[in-house]
Backbone bond lengths (Angstrom), bond angles and torsions (degrees), N, CA, C in turn:
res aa  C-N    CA-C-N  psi(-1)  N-CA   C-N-CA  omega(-1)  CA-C   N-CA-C  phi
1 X - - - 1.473 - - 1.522 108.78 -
2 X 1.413 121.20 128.67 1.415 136.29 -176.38 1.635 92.84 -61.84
3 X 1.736 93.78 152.16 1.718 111.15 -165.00 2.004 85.57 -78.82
4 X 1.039 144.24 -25.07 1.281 160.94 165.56 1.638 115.84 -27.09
5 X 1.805 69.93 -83.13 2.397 87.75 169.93 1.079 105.81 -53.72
6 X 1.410 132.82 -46.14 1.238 136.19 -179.98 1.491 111.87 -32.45
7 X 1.217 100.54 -76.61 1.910 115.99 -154.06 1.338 87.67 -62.71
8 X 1.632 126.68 -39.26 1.531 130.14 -179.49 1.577 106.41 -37.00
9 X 1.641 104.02 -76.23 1.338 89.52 -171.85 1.537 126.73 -78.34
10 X 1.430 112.51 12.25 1.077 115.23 -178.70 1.767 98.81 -71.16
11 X 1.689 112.11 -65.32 1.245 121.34 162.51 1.737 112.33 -29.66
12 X 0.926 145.02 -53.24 1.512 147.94 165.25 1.786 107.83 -37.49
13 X 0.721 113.88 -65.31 1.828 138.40 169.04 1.298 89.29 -24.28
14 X 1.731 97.67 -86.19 1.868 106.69 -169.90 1.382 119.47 -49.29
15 X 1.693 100.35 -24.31 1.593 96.48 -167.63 1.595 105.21 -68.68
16 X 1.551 110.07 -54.19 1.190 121.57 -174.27 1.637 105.35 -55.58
17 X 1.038 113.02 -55.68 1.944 104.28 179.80 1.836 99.75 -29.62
18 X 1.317 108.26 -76.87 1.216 135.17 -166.70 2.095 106.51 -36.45
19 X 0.971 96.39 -49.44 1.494 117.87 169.03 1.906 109.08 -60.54
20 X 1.002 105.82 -62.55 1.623 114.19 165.69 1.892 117.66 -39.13
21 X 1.518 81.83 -60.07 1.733 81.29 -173.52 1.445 130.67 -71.49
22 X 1.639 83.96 -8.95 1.971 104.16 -172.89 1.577 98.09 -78.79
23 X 1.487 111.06 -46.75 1.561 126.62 163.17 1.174 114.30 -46.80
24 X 1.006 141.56 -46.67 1.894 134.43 -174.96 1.816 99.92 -96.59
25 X 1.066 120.14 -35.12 1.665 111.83 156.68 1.859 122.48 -42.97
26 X 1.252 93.59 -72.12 1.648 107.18 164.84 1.830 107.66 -28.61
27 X 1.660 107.57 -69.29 1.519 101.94 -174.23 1.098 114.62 -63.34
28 X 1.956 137.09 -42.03 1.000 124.79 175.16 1.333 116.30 -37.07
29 X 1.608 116.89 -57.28 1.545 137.08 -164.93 1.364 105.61 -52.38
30 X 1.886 121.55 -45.73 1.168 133.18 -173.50 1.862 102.27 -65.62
31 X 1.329 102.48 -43.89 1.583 115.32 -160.20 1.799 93.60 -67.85
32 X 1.200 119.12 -22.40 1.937 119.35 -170.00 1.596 106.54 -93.63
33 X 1.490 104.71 -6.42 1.325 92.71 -167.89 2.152 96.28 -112.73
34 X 1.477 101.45 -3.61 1.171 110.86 170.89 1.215 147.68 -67.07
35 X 1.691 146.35 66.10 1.011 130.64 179.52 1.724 140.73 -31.00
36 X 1.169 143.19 94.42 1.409 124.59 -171.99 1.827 97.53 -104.39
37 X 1.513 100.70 128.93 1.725 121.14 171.26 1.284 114.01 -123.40
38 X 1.552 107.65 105.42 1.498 113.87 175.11 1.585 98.50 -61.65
39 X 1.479 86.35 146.87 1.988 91.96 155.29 1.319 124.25 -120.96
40 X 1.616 107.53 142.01 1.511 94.50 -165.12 1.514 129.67 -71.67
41 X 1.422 100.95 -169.93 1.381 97.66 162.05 1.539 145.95 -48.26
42 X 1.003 146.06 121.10 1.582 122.99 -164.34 1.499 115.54 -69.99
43 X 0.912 118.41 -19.52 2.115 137.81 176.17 1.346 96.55 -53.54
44 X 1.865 122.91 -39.38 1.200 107.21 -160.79 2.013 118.22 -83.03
45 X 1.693 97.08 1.64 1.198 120.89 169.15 1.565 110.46 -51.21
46 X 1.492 102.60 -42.08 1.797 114.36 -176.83 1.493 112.38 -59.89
47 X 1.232 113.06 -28.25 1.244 115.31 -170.08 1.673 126.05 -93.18
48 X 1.856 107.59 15.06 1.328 116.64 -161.31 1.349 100.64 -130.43
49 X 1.454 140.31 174.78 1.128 133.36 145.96 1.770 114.54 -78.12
50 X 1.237 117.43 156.68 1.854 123.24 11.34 1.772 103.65 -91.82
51 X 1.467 110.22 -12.12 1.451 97.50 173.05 2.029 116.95 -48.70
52 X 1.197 94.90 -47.02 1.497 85.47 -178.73 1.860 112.64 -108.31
53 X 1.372 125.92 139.71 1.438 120.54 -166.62 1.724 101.28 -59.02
54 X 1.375 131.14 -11.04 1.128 141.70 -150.81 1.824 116.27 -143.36
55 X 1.266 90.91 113.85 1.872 96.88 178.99 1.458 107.90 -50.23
56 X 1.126 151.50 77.64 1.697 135.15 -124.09 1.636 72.40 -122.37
57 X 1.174 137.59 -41.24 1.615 136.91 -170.32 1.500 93.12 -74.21
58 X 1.460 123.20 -73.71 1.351 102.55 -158.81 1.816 129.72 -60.58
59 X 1.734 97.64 -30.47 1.464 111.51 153.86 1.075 117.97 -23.48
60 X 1.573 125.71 -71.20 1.681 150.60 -139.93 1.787 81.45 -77.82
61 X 1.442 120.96 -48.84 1.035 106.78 -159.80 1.566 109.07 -79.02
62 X 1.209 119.78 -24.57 1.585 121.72 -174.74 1.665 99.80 -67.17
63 X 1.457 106.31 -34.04 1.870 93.64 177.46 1.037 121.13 -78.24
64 X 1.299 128.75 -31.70 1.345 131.41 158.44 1.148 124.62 -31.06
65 X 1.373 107.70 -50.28 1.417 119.01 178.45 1.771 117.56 -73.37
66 X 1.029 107.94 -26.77 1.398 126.68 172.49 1.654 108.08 -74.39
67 X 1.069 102.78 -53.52 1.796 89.03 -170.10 1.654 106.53 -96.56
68 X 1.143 121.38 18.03 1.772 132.32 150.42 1.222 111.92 -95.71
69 X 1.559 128.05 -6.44 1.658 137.68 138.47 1.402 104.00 -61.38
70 X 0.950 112.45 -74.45 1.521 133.38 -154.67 1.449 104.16 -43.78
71 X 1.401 117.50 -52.85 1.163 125.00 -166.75 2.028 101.23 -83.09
72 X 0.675 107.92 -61.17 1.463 96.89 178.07 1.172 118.20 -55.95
73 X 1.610 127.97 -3.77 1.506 98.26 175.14 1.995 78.63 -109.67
74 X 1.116 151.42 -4.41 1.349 143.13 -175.93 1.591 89.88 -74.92
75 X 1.016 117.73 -50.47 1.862 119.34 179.23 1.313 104.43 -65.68
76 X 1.270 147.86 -34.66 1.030 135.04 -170.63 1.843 102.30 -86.36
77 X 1.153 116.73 -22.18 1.625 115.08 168.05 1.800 99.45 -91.08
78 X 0.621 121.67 -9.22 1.598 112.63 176.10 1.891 95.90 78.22
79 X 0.908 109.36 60.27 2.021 100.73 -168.36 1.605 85.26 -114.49
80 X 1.011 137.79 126.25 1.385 145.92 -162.60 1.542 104.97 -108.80
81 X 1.481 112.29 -54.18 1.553 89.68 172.45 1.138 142.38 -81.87
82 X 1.633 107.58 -9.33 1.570 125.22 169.51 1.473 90.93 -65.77
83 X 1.003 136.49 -79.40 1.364 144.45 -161.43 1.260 122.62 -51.32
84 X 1.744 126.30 -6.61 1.118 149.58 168.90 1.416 99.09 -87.43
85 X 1.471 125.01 -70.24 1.245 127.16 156.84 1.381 117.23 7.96
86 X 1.562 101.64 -103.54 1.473 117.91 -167.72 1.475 107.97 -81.58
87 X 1.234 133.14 13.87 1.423 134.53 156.98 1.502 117.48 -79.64
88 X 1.562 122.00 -33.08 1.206 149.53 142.19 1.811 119.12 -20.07
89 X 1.753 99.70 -73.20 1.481 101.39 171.53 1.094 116.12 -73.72
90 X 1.458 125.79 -15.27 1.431 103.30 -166.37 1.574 101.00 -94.35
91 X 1.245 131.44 -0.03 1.658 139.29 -156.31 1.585 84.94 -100.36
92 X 1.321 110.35 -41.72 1.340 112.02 -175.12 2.387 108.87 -80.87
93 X 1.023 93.65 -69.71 1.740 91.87 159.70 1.673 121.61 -21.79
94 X 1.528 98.83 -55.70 1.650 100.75 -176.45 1.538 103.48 -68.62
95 X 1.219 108.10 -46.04 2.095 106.60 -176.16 1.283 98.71 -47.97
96 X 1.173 139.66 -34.24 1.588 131.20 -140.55 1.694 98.87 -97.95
97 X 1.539 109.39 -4.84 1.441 93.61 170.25 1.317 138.89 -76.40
98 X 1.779 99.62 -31.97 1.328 116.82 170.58 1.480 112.30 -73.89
99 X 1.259 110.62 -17.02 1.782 116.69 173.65 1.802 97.77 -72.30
100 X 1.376 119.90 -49.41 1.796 92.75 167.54 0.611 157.97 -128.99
101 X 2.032 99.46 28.59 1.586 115.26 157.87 1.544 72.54 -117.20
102 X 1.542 140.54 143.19 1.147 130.08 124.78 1.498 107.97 -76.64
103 X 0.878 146.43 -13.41 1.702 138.75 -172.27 1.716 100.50 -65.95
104 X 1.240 127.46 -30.13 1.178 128.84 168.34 1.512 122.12 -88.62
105 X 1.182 110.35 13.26 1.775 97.10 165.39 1.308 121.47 -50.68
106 X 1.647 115.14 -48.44 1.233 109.92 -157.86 1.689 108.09 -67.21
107 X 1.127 103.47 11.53 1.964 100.05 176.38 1.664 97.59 -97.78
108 X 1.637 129.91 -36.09 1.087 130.74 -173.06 1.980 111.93 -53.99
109 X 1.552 133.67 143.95 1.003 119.68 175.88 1.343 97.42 -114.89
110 X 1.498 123.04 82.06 1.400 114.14 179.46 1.344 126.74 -72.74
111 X 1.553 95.20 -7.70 2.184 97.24 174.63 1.685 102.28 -58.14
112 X 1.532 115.05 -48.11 1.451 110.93 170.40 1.410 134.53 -27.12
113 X 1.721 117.82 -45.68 0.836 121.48 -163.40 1.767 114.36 -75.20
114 X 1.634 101.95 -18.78 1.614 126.53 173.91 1.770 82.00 -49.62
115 X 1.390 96.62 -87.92 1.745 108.02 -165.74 1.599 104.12 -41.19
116 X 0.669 137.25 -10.44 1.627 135.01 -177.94 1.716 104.56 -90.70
117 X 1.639 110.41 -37.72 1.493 93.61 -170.88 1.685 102.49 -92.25
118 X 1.260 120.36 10.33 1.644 141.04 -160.03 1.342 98.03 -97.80
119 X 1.285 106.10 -55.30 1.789 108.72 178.74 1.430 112.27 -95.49
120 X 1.228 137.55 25.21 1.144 156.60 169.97 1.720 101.14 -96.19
121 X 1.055 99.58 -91.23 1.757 124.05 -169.01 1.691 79.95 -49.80
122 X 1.188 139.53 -69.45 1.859 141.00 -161.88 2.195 98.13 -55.09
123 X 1.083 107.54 -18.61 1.400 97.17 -166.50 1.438 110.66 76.96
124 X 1.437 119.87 21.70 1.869 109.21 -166.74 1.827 86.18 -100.21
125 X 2.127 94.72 92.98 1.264 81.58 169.22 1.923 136.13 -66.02
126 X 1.631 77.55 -27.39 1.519 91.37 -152.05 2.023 104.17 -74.82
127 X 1.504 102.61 13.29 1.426 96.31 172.08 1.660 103.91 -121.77
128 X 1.057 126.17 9.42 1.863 141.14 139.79 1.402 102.57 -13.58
129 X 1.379 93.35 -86.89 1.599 90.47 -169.77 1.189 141.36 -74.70
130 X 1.512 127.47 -21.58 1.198 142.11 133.49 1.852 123.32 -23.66
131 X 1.432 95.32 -49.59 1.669 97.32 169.07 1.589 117.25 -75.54
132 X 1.420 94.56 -31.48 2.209 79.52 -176.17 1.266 102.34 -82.24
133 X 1.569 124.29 -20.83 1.605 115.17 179.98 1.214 124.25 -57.74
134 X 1.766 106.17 -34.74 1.311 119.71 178.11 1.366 99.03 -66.45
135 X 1.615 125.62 -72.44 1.276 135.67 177.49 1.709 103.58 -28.76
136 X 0.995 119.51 -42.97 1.457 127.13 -172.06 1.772 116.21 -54.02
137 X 1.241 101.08 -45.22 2.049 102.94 176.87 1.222 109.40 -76.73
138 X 1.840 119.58 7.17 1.578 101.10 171.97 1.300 114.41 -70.04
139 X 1.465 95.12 -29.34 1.920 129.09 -170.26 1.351 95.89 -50.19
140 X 1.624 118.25 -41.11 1.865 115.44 -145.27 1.091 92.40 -115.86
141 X 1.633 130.51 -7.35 1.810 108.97 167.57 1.510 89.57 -88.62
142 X 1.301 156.89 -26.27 0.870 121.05 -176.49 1.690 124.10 -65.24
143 X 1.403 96.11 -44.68 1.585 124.43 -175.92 1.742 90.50 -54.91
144 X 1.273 130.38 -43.06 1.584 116.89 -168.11 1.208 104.52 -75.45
145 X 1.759 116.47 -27.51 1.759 97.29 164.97 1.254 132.99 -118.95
146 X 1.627 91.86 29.87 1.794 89.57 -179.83 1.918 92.22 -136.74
147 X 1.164 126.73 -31.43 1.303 99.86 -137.51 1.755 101.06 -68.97
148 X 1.630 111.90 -47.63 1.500 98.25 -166.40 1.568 113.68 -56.72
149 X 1.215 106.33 -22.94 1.950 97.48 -178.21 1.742 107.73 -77.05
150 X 1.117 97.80 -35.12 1.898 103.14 167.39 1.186 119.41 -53.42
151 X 1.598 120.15 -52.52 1.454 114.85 177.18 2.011 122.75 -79.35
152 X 1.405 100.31 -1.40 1.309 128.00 -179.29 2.224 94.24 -80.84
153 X 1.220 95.57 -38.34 1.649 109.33 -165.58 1.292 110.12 -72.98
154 X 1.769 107.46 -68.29 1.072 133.34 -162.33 1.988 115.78 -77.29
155 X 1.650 85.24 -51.15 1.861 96.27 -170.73 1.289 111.49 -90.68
156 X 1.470 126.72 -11.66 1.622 118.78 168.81 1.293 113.18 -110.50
157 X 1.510 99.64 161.36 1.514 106.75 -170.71 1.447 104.42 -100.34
158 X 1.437 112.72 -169.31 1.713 115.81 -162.01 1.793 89.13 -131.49
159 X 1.073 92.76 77.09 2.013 83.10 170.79 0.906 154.25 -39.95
160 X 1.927 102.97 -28.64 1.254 132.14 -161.36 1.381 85.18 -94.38
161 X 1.253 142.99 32.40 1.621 128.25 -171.74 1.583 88.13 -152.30
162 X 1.379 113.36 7.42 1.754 98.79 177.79 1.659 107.56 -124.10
163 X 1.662 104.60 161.89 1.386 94.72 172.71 1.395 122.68 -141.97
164 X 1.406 142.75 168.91 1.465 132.12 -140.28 1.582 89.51 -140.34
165 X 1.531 119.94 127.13 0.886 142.97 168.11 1.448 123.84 -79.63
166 X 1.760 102.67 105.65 1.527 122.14 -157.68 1.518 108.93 -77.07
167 X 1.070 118.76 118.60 1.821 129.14 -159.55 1.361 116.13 -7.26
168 X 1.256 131.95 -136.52 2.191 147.73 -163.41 1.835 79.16 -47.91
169 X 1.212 136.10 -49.35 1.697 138.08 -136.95 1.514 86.87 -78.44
170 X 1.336 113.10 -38.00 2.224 98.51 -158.14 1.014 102.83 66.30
171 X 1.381 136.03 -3.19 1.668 121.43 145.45 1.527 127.90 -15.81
172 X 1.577 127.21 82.23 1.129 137.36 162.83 1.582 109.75 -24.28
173 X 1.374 124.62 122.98 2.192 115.61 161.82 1.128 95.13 -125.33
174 X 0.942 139.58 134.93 1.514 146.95 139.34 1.272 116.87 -20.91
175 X 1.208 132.82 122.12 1.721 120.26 175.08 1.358 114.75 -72.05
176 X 1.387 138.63 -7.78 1.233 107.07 163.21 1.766 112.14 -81.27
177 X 1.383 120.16 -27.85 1.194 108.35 -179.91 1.735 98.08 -71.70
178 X 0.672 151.62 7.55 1.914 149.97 174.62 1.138 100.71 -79.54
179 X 1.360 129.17 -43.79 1.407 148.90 -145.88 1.347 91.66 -88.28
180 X 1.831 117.88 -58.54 1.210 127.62 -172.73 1.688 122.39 -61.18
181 X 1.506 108.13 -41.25 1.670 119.77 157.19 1.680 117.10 -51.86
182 X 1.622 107.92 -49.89 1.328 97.01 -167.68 1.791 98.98 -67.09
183 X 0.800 123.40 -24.42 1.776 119.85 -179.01 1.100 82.25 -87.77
184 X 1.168 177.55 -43.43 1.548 135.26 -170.29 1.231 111.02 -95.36
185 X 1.586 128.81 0.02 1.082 108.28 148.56 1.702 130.98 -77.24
186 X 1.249 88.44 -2.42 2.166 106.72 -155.93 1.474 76.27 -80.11
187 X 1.439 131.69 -54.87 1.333 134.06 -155.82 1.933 111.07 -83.06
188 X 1.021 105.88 -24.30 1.490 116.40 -172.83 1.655 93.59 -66.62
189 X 1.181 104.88 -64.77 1.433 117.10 -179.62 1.987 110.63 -43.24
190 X 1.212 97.88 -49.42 1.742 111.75 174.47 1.319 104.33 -46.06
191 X 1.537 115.47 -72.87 1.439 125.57 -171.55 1.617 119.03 -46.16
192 X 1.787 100.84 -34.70 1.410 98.23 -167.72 1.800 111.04 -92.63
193 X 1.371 108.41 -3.53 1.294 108.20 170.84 1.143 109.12 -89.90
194 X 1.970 123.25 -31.01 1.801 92.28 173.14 1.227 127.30 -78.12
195 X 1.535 107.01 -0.85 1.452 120.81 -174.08 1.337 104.30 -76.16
196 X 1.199 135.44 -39.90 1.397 148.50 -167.73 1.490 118.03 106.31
197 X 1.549 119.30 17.82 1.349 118.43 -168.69 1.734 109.99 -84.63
198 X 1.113 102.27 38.78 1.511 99.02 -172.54 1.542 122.73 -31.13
199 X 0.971 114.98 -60.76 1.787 121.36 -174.52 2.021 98.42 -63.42
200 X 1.417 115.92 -37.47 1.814 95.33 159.62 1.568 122.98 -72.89
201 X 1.043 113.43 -14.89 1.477 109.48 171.34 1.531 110.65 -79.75
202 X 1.382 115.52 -32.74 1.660 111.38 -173.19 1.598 97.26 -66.36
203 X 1.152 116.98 -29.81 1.465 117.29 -158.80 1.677 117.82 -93.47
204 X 1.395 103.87 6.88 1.232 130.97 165.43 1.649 112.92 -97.79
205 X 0.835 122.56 -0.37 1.595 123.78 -169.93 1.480 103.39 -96.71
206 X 1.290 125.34 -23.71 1.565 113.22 171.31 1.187 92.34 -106.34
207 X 1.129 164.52 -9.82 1.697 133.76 160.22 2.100 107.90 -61.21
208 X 1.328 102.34 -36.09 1.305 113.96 147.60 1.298 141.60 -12.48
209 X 1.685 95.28 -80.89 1.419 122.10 -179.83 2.019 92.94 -68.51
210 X 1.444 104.43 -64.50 1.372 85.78 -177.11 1.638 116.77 -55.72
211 X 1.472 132.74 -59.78 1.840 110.70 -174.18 1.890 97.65 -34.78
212 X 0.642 137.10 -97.16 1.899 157.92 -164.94 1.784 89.88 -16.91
213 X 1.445 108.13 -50.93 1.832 102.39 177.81 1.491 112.85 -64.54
214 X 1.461 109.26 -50.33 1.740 93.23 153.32 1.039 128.19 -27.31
215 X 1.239 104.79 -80.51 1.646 119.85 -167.84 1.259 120.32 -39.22
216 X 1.224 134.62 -43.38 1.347 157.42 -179.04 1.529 107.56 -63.67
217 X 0.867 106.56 -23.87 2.036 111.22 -168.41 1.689 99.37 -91.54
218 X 1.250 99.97 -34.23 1.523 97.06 168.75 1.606 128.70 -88.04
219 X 1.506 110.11 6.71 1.496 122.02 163.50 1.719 110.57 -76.80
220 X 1.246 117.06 -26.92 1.614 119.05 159.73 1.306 112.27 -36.38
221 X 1.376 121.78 -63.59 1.435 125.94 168.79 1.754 131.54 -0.45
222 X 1.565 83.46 -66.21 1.679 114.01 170.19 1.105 135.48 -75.13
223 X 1.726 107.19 -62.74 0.988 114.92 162.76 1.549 120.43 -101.64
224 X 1.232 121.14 96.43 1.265 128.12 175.09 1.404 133.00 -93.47
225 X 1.761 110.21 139.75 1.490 113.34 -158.62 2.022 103.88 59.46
226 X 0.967 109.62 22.62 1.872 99.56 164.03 1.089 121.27 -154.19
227 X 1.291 124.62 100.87 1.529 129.85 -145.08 1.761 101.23 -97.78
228 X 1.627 104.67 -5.58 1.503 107.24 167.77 1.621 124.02 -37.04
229 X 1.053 112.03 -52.16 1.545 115.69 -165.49 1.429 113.17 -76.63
230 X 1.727 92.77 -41.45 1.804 93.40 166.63 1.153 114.47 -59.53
231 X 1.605 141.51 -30.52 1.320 137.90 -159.03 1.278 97.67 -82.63
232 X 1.331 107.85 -57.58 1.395 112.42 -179.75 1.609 133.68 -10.97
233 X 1.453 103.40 -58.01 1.409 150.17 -173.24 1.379 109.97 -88.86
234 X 1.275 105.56 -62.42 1.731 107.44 -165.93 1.596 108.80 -83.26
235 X 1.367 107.84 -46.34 1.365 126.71 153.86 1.827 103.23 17.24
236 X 1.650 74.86 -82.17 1.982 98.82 -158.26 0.795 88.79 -39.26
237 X 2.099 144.14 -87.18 0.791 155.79 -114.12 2.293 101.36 -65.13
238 X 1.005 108.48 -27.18 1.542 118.87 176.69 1.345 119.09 -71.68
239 X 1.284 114.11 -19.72 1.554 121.66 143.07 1.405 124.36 -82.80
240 X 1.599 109.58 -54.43 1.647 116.66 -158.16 1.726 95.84 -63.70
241 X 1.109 111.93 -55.60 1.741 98.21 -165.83 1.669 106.56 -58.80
242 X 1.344 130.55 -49.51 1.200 134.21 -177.03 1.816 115.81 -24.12
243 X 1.738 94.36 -71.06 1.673 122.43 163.13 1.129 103.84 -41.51
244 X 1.476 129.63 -53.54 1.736 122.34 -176.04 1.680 115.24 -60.82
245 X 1.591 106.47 -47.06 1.351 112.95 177.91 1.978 99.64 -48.41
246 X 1.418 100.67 -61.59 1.973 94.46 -168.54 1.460 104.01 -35.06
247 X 1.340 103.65 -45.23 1.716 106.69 -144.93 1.692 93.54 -67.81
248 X 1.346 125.19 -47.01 1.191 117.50 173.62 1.534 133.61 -68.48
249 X 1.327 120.55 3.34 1.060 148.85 178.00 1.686 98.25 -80.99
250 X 1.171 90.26 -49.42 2.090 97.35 -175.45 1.598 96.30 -91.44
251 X 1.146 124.98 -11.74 1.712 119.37 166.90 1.918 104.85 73.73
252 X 1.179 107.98 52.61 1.468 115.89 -157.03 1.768 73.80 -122.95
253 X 1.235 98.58 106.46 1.391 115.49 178.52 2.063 119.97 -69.25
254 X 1.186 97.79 -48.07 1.483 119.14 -169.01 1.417 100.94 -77.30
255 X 1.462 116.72 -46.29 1.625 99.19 178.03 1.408 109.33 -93.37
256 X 1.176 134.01 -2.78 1.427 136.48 -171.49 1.980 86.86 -73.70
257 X 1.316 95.78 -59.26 1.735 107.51 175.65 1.606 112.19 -42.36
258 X 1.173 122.22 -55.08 1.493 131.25 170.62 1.616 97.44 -42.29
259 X 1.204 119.69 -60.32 1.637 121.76 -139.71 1.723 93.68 -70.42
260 X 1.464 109.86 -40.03 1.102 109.83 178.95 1.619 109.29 -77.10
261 X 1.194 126.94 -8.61 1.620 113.59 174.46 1.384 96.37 -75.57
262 X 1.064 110.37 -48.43 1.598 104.29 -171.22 1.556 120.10 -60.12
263 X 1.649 112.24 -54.34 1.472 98.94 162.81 2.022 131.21 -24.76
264 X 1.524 83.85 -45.35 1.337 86.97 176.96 1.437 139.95 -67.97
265 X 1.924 102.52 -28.83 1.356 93.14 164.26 1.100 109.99 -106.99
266 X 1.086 145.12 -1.83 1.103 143.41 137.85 2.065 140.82 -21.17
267 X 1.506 87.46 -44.72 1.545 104.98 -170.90 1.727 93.16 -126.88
268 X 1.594 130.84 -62.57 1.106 119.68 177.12 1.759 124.40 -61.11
269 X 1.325 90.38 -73.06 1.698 99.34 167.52 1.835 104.70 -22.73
270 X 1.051 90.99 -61.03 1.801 94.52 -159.14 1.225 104.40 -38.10
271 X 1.502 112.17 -66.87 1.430 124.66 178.69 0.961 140.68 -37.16
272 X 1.428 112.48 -44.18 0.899 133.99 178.09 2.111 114.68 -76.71
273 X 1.111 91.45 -24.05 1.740 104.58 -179.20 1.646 98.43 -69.40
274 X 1.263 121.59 -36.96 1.423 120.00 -169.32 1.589 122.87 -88.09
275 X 1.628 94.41 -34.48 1.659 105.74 178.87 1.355 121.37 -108.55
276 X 1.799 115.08 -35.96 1.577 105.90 -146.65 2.273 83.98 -100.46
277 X 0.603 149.90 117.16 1.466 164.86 -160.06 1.775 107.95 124.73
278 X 1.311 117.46 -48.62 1.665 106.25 170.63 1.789 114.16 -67.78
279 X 1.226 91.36 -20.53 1.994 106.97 -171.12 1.443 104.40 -68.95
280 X 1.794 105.65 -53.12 1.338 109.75 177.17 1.733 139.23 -63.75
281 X 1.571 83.69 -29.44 1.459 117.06 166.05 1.498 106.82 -35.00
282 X 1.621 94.85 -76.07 1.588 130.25 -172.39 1.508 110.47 -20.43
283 X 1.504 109.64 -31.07 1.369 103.83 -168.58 1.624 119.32 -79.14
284 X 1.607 98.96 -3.71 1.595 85.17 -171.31 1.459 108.40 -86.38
285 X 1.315 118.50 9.07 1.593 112.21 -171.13 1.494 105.76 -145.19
286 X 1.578 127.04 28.51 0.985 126.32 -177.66 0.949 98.24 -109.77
């Protein structure tokens, strides 16, 4: 073989290495910039509203969490029947998960729960806590691959699938177009105060007040029988526009502008901080 072909395919060799490693670089690079979100089981739908009248999953989990308090500080006082107590519900709480997802047993460590009723009934406080800690990361591999897509599933709503009943008419709107009006009214109002149109901006504040009184009637939906969250939110707006109307009344450009920044994060911002990012979310697993 010529000293020529040689170095040729030697060069071929290097090229291809070189080509290879650029290839598994690339995927690493692709693989770091990658999010992966399991989605859960669909069973665990049963366990939420509105399928179930009762948060029966998120419940289960708040006691859990409560009587893996409970018990470590009852062991740390040596209190034997408190600590019998709530060692009790929680032996019983933890079984009930695989009762309604079984697809998640294999995260449960139920040999633990043996050693839990062992050093219970023995009085061996001082190995209490050592066992629920262990028992404790069954809790957090699940939670590292289920909980944010679960509460993405279960605890937010889908907006783009609801609709708001337009005053005396029962005129059906779509909530994203509601969403889309109340910002062009938020902005109409903007434009016409730096413009100097004061008296068209005042006269925009009750088409205003009415979209937002809509809007609000369809927060019943969700939160039902508790008008807290609506007040919360909608609340502001029963001051903020009022104050905006004066200020434009006196044609006071700069704070009329303020009053309306604030409306906005105030009443939009807010809202939007709690629902419309889990809403948008929503779509990758609906």
């Amino acid at each position: 073989m010529s000293r020529i072909l040689i170095q040729l395919i030697s060069a071929l060799f290097v090229i291809s290495i070189a080509i290879s490693v650029s290839a598994d670089q690339k995927t690493a690079s692709e693989s770091a910039s990658t999010i992966t979100l399991k989605k859960p089981p669909e069973i665990l739908a049963k366990w939420y509203k509105p399928a179930n009248k009762r948060q029966v999953w998120l419940h289960t989990m708040f006691r859990l969490r409560r009587e893996i308090l409970a018990m470590n500080d009852y062991s740390a006082k040596g209190k034997q029947a408190e600590l019998e107590k709530w060692s009790q519900k929680f032996i019983k709480d933890y079984q009930s998960i695989a009762e309604m997802v079984p697809q998640w047993q294999d995260y449960l460590y139920l040999d633990k729960l043996d050693d839990l009723k062992n050093a219970v009934k023995n009085k061996d406080y001082s190995s209490i806590s050592m066992i629920l800690k262990k028992t404790s990361k069954s809790c957090m591999h699940c939670h590292d691959d289920y909980q944010t897509v679960a509460t993405l599933m279960f605890r937010s709503p889908i907006f783009s699938k609801r609709f708001i009943s337009e005053g005396f008419s029962g005129e059906k709107i779509a909530y994203d177009d509601n969403m889309l009006q109340l910002s062009d009214s938020v902005n109409r109002i903007n434009i016409a105060i730096k413009d100097g149109y004061y008296t068209e901006a005042h006269e925009l504040i009750e088409p205003l007040e009415q979209q937002l009184e809509h809007l609000s009637t369809s927060c019943g939906d969700c939160h039902q029988e508790d008008e807290i969250p609506v007040e919360r939110i909608m609340g502001a707006s029963q001051s903020l526009l009022p104050e905006l109307a004066e200020l434009l009344e006196l044609k006071e450009q700069r704070p009329a502008g303020g009053k309306l920044g604030e409306f906005a994060v105030k009443v939009c911002a807010k809202c939007h901080s709690i629902h419309r990012l889990p809403s948008d979310l929503k779509f990758l697993f609906d």
